[in-house]
Backbone as a chain_set.jsonl record, in Angstrom:
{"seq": "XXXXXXXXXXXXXXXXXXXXXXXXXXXXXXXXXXXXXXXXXXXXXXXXXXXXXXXXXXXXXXXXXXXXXXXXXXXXXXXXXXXXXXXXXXXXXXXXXXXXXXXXXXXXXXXXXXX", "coords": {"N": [[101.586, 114.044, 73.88], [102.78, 117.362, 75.1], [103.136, 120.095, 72.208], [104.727, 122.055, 70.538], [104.89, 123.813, 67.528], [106.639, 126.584, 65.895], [106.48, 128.637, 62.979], [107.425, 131.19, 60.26], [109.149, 133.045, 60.482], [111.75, 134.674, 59.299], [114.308, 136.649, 57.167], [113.977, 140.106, 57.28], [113.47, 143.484, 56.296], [114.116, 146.692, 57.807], [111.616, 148.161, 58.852], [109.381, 146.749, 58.015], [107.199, 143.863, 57.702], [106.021, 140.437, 59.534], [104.291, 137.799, 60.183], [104.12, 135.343, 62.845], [103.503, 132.215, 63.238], [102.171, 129.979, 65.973], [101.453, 126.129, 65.998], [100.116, 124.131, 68.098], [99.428, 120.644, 69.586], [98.448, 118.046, 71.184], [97.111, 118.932, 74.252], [94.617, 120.869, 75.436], [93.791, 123.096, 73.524], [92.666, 125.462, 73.867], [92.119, 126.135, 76.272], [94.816, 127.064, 77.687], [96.957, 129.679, 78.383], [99.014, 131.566, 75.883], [102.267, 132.059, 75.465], [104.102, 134.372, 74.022], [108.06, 134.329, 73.472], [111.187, 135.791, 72.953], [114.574, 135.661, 72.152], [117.47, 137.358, 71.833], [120.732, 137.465, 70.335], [122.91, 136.429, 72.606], [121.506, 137.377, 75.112], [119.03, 137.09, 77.071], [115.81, 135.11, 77.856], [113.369, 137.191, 76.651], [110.077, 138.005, 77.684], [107.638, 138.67, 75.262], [104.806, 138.591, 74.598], [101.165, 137.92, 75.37], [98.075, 135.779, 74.684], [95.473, 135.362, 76.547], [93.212, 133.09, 77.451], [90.729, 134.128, 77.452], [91.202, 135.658, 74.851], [91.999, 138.321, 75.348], [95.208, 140.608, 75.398], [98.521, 140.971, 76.472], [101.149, 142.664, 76.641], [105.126, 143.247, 75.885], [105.812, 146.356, 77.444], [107.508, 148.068, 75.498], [106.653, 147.315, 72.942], [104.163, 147.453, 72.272], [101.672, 148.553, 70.258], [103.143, 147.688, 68.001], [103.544, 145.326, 67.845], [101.122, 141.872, 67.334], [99.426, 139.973, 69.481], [97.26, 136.687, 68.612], [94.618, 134.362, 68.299], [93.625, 131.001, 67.231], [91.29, 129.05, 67.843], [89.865, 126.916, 66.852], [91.741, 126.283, 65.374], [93.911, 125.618, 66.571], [96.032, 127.252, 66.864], [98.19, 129.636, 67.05], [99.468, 132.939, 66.97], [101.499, 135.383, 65.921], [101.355, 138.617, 65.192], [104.151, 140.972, 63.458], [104.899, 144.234, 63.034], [106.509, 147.123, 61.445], [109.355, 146.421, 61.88], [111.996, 146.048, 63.556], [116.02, 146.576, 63.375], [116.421, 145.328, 66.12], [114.708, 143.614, 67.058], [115.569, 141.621, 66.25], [115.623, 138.127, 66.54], [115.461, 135.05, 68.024], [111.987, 134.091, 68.067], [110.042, 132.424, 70.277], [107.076, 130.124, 71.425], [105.361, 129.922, 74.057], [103.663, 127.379, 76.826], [102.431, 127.445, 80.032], [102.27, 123.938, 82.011], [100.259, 122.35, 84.358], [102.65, 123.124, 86.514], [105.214, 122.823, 84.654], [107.055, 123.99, 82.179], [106.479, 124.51, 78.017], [108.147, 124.462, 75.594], [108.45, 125.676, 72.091], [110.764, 124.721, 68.976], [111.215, 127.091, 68.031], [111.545, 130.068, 65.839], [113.331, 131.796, 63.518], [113.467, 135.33, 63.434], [115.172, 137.922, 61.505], [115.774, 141.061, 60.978], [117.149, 143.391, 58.513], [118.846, 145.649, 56.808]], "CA": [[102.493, 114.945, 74.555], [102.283, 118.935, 74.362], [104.341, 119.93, 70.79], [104.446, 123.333, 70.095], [105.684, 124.221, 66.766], [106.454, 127.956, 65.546], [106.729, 129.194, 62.068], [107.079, 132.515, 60.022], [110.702, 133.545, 60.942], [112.386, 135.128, 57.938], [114.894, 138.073, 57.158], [113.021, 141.323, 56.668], [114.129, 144.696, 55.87], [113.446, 147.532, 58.649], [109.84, 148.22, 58.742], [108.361, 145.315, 57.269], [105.967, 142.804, 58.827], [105.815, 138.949, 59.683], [103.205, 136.862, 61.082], [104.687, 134.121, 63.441], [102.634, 130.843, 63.585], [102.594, 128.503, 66.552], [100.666, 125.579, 65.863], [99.946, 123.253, 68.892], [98.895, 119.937, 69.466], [98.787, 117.384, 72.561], [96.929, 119.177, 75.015], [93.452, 121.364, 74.951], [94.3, 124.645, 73.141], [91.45, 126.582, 74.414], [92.124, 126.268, 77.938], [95.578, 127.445, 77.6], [97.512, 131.428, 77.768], [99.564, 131.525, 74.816], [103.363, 133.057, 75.8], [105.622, 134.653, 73.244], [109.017, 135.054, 74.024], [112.218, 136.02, 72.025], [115.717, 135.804, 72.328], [118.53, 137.571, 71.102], [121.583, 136.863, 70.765], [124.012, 136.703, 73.776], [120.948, 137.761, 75.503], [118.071, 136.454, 77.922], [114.921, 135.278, 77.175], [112.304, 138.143, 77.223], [108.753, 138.127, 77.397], [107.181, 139.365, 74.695], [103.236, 138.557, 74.903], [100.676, 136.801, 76.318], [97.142, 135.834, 74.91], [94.522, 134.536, 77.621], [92.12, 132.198, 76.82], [89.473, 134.74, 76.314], [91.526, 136.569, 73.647], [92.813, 139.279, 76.066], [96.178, 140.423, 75.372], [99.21, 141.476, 76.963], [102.538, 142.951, 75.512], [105.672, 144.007, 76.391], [105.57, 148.165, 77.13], [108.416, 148.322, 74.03], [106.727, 146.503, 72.101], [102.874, 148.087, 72.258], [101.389, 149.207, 68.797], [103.484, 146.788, 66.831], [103.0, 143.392, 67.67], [99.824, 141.492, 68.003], [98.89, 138.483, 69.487], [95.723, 136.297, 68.152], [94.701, 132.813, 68.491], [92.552, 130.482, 66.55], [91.159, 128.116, 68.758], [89.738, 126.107, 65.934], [93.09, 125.751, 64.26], [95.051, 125.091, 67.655], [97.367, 127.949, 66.472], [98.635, 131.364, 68.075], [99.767, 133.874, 66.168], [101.975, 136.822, 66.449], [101.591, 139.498, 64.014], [104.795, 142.175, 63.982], [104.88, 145.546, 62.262], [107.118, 148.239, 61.993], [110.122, 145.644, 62.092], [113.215, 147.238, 63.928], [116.691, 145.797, 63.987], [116.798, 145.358, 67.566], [113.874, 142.792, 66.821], [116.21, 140.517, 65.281], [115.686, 137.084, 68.084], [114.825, 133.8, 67.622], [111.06, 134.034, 68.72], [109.648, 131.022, 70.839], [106.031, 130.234, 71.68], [105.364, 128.594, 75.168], [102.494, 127.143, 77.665], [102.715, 126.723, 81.411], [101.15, 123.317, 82.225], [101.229, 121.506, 85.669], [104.01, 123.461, 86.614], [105.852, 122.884, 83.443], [106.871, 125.405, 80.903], [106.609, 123.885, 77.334], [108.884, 125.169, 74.167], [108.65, 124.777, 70.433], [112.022, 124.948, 68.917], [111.353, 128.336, 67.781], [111.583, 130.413, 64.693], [114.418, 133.36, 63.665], [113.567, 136.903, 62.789], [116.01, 138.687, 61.61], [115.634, 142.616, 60.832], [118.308, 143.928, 58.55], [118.508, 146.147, 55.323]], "C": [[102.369, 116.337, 73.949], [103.623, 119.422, 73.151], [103.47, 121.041, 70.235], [105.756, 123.644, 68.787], [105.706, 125.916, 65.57], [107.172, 128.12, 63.966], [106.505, 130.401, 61.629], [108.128, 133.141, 59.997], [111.29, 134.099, 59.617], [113.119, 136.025, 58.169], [113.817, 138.765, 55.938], [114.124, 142.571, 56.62], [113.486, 145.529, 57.175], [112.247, 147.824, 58.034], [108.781, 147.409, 58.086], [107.759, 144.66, 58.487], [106.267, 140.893, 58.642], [104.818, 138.766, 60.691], [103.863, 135.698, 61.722], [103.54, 133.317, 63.393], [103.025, 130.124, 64.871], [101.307, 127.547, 66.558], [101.275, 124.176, 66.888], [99.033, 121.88, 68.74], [99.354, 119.09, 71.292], [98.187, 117.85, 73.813], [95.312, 120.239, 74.522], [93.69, 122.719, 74.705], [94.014, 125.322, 73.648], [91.979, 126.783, 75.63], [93.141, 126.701, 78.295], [95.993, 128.949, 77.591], [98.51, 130.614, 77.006], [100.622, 132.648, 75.177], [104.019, 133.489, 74.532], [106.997, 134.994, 73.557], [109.769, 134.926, 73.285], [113.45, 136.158, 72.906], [116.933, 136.538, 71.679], [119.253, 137.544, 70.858], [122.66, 137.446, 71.9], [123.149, 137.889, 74.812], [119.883, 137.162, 76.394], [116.963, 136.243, 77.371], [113.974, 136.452, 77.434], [110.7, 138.146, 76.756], [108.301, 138.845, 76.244], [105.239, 139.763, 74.594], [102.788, 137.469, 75.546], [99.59, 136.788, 75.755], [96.427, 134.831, 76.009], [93.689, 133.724, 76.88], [90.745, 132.949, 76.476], [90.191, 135.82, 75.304], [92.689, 137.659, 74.271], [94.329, 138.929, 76.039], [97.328, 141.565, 76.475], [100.799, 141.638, 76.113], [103.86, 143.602, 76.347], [105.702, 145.579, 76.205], [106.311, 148.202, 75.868], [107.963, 148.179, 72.793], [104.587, 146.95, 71.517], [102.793, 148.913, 70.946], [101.856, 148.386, 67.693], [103.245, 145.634, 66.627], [101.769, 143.532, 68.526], [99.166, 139.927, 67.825], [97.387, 138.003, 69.182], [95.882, 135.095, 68.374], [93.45, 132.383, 67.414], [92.141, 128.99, 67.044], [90.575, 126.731, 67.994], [90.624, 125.252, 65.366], [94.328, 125.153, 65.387], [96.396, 126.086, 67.386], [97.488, 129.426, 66.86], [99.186, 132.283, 66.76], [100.465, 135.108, 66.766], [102.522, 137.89, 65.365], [103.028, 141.014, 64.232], [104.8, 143.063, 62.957], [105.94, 146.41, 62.47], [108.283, 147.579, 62.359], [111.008, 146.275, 62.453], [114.505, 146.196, 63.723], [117.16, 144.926, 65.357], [115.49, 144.585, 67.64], [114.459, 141.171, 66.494], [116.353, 139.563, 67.087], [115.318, 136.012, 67.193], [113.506, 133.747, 68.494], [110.366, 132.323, 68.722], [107.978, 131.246, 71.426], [105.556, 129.213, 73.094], [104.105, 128.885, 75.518], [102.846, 126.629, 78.565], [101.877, 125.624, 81.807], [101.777, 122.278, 83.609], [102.521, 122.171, 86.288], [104.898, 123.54, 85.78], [105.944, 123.196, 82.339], [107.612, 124.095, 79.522], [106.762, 125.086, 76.124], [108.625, 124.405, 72.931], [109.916, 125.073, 70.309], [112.488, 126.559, 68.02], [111.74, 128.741, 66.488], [112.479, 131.924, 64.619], [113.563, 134.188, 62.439], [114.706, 137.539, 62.769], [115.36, 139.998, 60.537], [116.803, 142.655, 60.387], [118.183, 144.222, 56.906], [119.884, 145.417, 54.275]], "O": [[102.019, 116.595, 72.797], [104.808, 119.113, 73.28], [102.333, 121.124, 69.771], [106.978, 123.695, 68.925], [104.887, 126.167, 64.686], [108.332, 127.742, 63.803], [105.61, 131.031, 62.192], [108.023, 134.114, 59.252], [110.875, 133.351, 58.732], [112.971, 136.543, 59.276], [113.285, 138.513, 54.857], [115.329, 142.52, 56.868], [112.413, 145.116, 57.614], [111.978, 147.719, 56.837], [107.602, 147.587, 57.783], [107.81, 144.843, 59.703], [106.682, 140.343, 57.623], [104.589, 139.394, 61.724], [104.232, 134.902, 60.859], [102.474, 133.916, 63.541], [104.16, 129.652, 64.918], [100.24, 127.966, 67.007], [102.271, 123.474, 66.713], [98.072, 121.868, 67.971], [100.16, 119.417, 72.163], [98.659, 117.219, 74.759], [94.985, 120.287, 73.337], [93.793, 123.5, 75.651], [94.834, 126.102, 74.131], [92.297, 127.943, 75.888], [93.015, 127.007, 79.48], [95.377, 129.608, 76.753], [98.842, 129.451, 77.235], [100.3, 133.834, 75.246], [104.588, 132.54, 73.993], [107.117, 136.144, 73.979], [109.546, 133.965, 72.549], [113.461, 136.613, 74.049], [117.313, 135.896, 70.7], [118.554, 138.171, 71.654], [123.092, 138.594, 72.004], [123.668, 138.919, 75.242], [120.231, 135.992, 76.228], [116.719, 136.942, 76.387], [113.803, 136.675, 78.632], [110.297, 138.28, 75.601], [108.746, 139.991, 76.305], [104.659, 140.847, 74.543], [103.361, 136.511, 76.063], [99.221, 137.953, 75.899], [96.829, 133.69, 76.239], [93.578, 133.806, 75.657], [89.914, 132.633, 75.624], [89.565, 136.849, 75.048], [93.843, 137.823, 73.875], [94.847, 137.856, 76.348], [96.996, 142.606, 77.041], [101.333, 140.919, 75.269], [103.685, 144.349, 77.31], [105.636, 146.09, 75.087], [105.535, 148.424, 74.939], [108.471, 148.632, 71.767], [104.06, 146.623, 70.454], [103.623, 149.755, 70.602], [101.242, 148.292, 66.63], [102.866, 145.008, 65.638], [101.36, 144.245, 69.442], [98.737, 139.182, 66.944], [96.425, 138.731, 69.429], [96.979, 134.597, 68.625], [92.602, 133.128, 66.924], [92.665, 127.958, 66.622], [90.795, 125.617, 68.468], [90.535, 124.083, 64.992], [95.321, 124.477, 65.119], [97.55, 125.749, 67.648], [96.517, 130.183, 66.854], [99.116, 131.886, 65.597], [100.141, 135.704, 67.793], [103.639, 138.004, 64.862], [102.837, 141.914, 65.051], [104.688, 142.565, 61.836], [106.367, 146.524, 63.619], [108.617, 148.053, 63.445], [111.15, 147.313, 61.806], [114.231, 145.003, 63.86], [118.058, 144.092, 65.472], [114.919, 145.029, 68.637], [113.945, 140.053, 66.51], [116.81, 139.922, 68.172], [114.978, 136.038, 66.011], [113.691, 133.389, 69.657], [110.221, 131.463, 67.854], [107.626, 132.357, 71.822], [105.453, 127.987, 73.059], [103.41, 129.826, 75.136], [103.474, 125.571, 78.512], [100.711, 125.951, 82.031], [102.861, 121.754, 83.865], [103.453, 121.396, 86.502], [105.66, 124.475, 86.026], [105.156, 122.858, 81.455], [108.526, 123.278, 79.64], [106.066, 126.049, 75.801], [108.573, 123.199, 72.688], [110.46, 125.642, 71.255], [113.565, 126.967, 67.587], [112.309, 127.868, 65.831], [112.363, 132.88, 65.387], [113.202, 133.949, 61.287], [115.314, 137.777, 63.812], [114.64, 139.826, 59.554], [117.723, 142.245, 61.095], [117.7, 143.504, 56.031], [119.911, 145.621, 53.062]]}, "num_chains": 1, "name": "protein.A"}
């Protein structure tokens, strides 16, 4: 079964960096886009990226220059590097894959931003 699990989540200080992990299993990595999305609180989920299966990425406009998605198709694991940490960052970021029609969650990992 597909079992997506995200690590990396920590409290940072404004402008610091984290690397998110999601490391998948249950399904063929490669062949997969790789979603990021975050939540905040008392808020919706919002897109944050997207890599394709050939690498190609996509980002939200807000969010361009700081974060950056990667994959390691070897390792079955996504990645989402952030920079430049803001408070208004602070979410619980989630890593999904649409398959068959059906969108699949890990149970996600918290960033929080705050001096």
């Amino acid at each position: 079964q597909v079992q997506l699990v995200e690590s990396g989540g920590a409290l940072v200080q404004p402008g610091g960096s984290l690397r998110l992990s999601c490391a998948a299993s249950g399904f063929t990595f490669s062949l997969y886009a790789i979603y990021w999305y975050r939540q905040a609180p008392g808020k919706g989920r919002e897109l944050v990226a997207r890599i394709e299966t050939s690498g190609d990425t996509n980002y939200a406009d807000s969010l361009k220059g700081r974060f950056t998605a990667s994959r390691d198709n070897a390792k079955n694991t996504a990645f989402l590097q952030m920079n430049s940490l803001k408070p208004e960052d602070t979410a619980m970021y989630y890593c999904n894959i649409m398959q068959l029609g059906s969108n699949y969650w890990g149970q996600g990992t918290q960033v929080t931003v705050s001096s």
